[in-house]
C-alpha positions as CSV (number, residue, x, y, z in Angstrom):
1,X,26.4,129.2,187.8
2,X,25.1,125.6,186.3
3,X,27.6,125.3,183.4
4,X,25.5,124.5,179.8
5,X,26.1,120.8,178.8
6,X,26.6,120.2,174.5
7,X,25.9,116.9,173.7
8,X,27.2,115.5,170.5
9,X,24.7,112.9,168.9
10,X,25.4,111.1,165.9
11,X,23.0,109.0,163.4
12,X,23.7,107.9,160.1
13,X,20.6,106.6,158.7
14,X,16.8,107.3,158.7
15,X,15.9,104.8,161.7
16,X,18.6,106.3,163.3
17,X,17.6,109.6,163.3
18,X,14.1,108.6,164.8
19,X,15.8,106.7,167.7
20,X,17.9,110.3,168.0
21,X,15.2,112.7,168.0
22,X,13.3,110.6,170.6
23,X,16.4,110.5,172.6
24,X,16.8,114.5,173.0
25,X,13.1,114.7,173.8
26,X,13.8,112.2,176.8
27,X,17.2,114.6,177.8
28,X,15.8,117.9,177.8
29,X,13.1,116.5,179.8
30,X,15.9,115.6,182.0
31,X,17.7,119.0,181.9
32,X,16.2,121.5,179.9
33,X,19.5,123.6,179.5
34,X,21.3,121.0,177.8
35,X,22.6,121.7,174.2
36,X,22.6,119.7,171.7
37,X,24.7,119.6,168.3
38,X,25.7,116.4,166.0
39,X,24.8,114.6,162.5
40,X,20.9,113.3,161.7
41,X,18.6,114.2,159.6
42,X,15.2,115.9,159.7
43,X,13.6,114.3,162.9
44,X,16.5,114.9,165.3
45,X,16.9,118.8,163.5
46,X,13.1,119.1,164.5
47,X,14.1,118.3,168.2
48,X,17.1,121.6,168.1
49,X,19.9,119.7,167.5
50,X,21.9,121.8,165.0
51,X,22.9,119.5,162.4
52,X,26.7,119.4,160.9
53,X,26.2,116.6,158.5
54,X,23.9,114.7,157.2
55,X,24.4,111.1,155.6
56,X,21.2,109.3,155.6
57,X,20.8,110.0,151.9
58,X,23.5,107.8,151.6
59,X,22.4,105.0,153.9
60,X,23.3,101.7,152.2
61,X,23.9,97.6,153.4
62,X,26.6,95.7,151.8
63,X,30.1,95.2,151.0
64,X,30.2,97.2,147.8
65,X,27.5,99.6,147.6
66,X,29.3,101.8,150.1
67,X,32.1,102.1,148.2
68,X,29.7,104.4,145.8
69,X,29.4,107.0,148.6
70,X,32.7,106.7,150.0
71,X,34.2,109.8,149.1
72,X,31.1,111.4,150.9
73,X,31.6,109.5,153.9
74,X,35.3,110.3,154.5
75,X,34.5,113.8,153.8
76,X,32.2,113.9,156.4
77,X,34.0,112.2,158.9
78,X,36.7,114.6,158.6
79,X,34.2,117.4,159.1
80,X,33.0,115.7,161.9
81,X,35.9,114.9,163.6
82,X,37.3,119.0,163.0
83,X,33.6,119.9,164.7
84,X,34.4,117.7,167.6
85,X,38.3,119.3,168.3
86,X,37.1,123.0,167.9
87,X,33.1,122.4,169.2
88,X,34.4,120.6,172.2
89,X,31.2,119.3,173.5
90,X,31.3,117.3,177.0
91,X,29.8,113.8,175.8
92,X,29.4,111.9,172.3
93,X,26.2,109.8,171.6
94,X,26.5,107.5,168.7
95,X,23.4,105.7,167.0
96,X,23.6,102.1,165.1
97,X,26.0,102.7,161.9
98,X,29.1,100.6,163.1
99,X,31.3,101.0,160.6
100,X,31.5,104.7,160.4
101,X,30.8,105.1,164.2
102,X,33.5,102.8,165.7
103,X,35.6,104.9,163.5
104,X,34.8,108.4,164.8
105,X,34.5,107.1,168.4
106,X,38.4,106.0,167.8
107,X,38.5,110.1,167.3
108,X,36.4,110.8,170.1
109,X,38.4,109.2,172.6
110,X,42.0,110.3,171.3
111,X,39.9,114.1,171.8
112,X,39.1,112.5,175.6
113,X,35.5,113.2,175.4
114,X,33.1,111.0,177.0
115,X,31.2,108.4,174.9
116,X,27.9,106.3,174.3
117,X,27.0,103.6,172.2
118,X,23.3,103.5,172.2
119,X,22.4,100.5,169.5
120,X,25.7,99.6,169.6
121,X,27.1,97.1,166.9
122,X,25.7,93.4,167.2
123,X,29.3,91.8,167.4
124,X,27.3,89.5,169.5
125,X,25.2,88.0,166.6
126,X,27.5,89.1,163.3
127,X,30.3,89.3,164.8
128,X,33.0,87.8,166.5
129,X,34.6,88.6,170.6
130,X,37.5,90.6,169.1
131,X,35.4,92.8,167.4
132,X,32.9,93.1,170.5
133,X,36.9,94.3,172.0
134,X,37.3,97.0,169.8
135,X,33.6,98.1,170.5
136,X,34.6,98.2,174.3
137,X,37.8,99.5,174.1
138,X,36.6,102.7,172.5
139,X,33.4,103.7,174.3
140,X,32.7,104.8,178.0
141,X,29.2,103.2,178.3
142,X,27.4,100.7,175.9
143,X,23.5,101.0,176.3
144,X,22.2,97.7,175.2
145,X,19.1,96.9,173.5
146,X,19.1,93.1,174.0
147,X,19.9,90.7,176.6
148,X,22.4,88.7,174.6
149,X,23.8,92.0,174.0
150,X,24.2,92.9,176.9
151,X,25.9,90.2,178.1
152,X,28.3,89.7,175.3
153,X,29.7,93.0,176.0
154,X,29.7,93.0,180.0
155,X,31.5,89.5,179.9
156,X,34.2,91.7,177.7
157,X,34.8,94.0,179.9
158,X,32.6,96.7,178.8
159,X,30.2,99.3,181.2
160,X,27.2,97.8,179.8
161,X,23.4,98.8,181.3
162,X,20.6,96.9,179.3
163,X,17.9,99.6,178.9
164,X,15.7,97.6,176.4
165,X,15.0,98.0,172.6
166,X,13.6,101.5,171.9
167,X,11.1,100.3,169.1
168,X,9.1,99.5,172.4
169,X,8.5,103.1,172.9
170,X,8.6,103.7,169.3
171,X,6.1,101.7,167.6
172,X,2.8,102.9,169.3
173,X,-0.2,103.2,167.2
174,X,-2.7,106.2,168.1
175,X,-5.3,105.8,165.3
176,X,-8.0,103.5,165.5
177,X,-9.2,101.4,162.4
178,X,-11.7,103.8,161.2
179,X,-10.3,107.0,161.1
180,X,-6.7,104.9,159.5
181,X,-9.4,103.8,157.0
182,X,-11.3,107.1,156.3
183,X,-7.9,108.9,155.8
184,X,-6.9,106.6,153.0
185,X,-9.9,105.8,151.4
186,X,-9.8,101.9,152.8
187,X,-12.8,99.6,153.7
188,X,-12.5,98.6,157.1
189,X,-14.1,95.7,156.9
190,X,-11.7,94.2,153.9
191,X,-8.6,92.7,154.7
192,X,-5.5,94.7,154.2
193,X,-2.2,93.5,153.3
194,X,0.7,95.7,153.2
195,X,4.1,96.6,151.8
196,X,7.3,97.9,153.1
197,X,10.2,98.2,150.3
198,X,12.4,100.1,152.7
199,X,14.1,103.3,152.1
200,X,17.6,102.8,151.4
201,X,18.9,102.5,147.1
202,X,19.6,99.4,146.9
203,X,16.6,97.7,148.5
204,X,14.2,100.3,145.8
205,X,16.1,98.3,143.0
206,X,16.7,94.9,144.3
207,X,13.8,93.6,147.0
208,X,11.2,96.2,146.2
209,X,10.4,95.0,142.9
210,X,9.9,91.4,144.0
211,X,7.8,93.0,147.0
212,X,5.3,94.8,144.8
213,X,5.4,92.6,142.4
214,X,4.5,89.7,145.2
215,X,1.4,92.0,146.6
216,X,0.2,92.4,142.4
217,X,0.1,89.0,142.2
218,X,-1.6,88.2,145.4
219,X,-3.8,90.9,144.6
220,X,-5.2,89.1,141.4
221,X,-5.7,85.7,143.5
222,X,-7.7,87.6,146.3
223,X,-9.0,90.6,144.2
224,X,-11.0,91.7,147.6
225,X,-7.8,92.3,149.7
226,X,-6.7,96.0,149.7
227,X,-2.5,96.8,148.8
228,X,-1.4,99.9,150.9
229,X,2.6,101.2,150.6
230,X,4.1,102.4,152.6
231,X,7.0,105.2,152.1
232,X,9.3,105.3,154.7
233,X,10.9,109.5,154.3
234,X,10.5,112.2,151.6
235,X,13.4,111.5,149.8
236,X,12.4,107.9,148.4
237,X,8.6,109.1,147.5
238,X,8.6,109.5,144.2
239,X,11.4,106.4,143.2
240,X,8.6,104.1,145.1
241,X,5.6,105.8,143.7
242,X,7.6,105.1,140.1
243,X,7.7,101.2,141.1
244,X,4.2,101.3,141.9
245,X,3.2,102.6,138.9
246,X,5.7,100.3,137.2
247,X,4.3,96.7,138.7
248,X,0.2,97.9,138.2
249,X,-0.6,99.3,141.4
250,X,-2.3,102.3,141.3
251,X,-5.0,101.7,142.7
252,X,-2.8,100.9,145.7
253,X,-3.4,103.3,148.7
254,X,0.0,105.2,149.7
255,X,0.7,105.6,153.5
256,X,3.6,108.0,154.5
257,X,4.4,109.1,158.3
258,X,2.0,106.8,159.9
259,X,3.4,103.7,159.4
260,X,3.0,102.5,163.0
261,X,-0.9,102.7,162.0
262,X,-0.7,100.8,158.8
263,X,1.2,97.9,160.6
264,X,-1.1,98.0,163.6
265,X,-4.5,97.7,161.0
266,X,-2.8,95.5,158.6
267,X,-3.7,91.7,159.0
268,X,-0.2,91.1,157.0
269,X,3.1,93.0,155.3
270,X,5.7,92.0,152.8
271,X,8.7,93.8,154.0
272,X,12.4,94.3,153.9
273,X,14.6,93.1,156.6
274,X,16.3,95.3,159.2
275,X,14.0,97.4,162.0
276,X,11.0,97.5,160.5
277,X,10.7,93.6,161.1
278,X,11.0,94.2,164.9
279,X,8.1,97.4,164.4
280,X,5.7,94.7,163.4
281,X,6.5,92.5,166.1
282,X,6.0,94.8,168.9
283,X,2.5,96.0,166.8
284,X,1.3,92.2,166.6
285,X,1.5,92.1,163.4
286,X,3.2,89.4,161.0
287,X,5.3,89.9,158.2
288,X,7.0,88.5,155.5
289,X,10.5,89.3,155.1
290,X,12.6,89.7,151.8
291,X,16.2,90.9,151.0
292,X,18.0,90.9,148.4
293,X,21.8,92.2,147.4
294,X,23.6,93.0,144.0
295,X,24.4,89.7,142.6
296,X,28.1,90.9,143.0
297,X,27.7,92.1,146.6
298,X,26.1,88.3,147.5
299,X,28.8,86.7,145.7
300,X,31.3,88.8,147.3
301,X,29.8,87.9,150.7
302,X,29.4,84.4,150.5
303,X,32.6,83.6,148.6
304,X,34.8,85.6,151.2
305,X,32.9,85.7,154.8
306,X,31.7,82.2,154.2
307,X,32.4,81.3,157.6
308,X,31.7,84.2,159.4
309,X,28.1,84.0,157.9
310,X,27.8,80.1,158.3
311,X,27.0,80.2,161.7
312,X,23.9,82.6,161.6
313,X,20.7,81.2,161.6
314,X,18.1,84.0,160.6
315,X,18.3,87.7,159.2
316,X,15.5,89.3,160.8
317,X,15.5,90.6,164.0
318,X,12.4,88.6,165.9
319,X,13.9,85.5,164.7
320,X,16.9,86.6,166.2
321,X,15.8,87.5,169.1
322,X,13.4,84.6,170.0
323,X,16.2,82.5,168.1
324,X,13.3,80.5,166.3
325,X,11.7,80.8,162.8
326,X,8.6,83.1,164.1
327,X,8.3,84.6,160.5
328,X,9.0,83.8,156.8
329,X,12.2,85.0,155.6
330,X,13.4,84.7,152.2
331,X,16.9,85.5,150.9
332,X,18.3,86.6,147.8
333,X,17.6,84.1,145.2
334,X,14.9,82.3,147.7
335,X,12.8,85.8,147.6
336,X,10.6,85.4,144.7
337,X,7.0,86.4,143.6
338,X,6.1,82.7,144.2
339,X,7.4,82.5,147.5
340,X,5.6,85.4,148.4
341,X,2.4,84.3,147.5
342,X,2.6,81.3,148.9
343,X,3.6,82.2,152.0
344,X,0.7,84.9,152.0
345,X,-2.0,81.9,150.6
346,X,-1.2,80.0,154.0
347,X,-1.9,82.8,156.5
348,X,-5.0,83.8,154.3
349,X,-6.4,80.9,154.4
350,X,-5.0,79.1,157.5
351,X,-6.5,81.1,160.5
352,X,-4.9,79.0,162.9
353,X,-1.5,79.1,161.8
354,X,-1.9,83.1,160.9
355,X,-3.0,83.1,165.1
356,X,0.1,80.9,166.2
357,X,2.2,83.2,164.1
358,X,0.9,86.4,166.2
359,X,1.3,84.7,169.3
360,X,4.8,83.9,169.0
361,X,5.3,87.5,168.2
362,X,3.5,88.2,171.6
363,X,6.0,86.2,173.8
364,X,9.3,87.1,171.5
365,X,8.2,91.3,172.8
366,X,8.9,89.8,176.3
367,X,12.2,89.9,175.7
368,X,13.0,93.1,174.3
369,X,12.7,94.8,178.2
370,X,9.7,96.8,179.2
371,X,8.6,100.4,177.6
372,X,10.0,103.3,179.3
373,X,13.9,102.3,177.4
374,X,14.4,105.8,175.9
375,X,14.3,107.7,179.6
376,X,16.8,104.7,181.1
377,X,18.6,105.6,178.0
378,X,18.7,109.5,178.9
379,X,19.1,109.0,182.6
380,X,22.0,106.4,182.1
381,X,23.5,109.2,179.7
382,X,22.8,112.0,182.3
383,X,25.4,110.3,184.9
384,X,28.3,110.4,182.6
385,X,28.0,114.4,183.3
């Protein structure tokens, strides 16, 4: 009698969970019997995986602002790591979220159950080669999403398979203009420029502002030009609908779960780093990217990982990946309204540049592998069992 598989997958924050839920699609394709238990949030529990914790409320990026949630996180990591002893399941799948990650998988593999790191940590851009070490030395198979990953970690030691980036099955736009239009009362035939102020609490209070704030003012240069928003999950609605309201932009149109179809018909975005940068890229579409930490976090950073920082050239991910300044990025103190607006002036008024822009987004896709990267993903996972 076939023996019934559990599979442990583990995400930590609301990209996460996407990239999960499309992952158990792809492995019950694969084997319909297999079972499937582990920590995500709504997308992943839509798929059947019975959910034992669920931190992407408490998502955050810095060096201090997860020390608000700690107790929450070590709580749940204990929980997690009593699941995994008395649940037992035959393979652990981890998603993105390093820090707390590497420290389960340290669990995991004391337990001597098999494990995956699919988006594993980017020790090969951040980071240094004895942190890629630890990465290896706790994980039975690193999927990687990039090249440079890829061979960063083989050249470590690691059983590495580059699959590709999953945004490249991801970020697929089914809606054409008009009907994107019709649903949210837009012209199609006016421009439309777009806003992403991410999900997570700190990026509502410190780069949101100075987003919206940016789109208001380009707004009152180019009063023809329509401001859509979009809101990344449920649970950040209403605190961006209040910032909305708070920088003049009702009239603004408000775009939730299709925001593969607002990049894909915008001509433009002002966005926070992190995922949603590569999203556009793959959709054709520019953006310009903002990010801001607490002053204390930034101060923090650059005062004590000077040098681990001083050799990184860009923050978001195309520019990484092409290793080139493809798109705008502003940081901290440089992200301001007039930076913005500038920025925005040039593409709406330079065609040429605005085209150029779009191209190198075109060639920079070429290197993130070919679509198809969540089944490699499942099958690569499959073999383990």
């Amino acid at each position: 009698m076939h023996r019934k598989i559990t599979l442990f997958i583990s995400a930590g924050e609301v990209s996460g969970d996407r990239h999960g839920a499309a992952l158990v699609r792809e492995l019950k394709a694969l084997d319909p019997t297999l079972n499937f238990i582990g920590m995500g949030s709504d997308a992943m529990a839509s798929e059947g995986v019975r959910l034992l914790a669920d931190l992407t409320p408490f998502s955050t990026i810095g060096i201090l602002e997860p020390l608000f949630y700690l107790p929450r996180i070590i709580k749940t990591y204990f929980k997690l790591k009593k699941s995994l002893s008395v649940e037992k399941p035959d393979g652990v799948v981890v998603i993105d979220y390093q820090g707390f990650h590497m420290l389960l998988l340290k669990a995991v593999k004391k337990l001597g159950i098999k494990s995956v790191y699919y988006i594993a940590p980017q020790e090969w851009q951040w980071g240094t080669e004895k942190g890629g070490q630890d990465v290896v030395s706790v994980v039975d198979k690193i999927l990687a999403i990039f090249p440079k990953e890829a061979e960063f970690y083989t050249r470590l030691g690691g059983h590495v398979r580059f699959v590709g980036h999953p945004i490249l099955d991801l970020a697929v736009n089914e809606m054409s203009r008009e009907t994107f239009c019709r649903a949210y009362g837009l012209n199609p035939d006016r421009r439309i420029i777009a806003v992403f102020p991410g999900s997570r609490s700190q990026e509502l209070i410190h780069t949101a502002p100075i987003l919206l704030e940016g789109a208001k003012a380009l707004k009152t240069l180019y009063p023809d030009i329509q401001i859509v928003v979009s809101v990344a999950s449920q649970m950040c609605k209403q605190r961006i609908l209040d910032r909305v309201a708070q920088f003049g932009l009702e009239g603004a149109a408000i775009v939730e779960g299709k925001s593969y179809a607002l990049m894909a018909h915008s001509d433009f975005s002002f966005c926070t780093s992190g995922t949603v940068t590569l999203e556009h890229a793959v959709l054709g579409t520019p953006c310009i990217v903002g990010y801001r930490f607490s002053a204390v976090s930034y101060a923090f950073l650059t005062t004590f990982f000077r040098k681990k920082i001083a050799h990184i050239s860009y923050m978001s991910l195309p520019n990484i990946v092409a290793n080139d300044l493809i798109l705008p990025e502003f940081l901290q103190d440089q992200l301001t309204v007039e930076a913005l607006v500038r920025q925005a002036t040039l593409w709406l008024e330079n065609v040429s540049q605005y085209r150029q822009t779009k191209e190198k987004l075109r060639h920079m896709t070429t290197l993130l592998g070919e679509r198809g990267v969540v089944k490699r993903a499942a099958v690569e996972i499959v073999k383990l069992f």
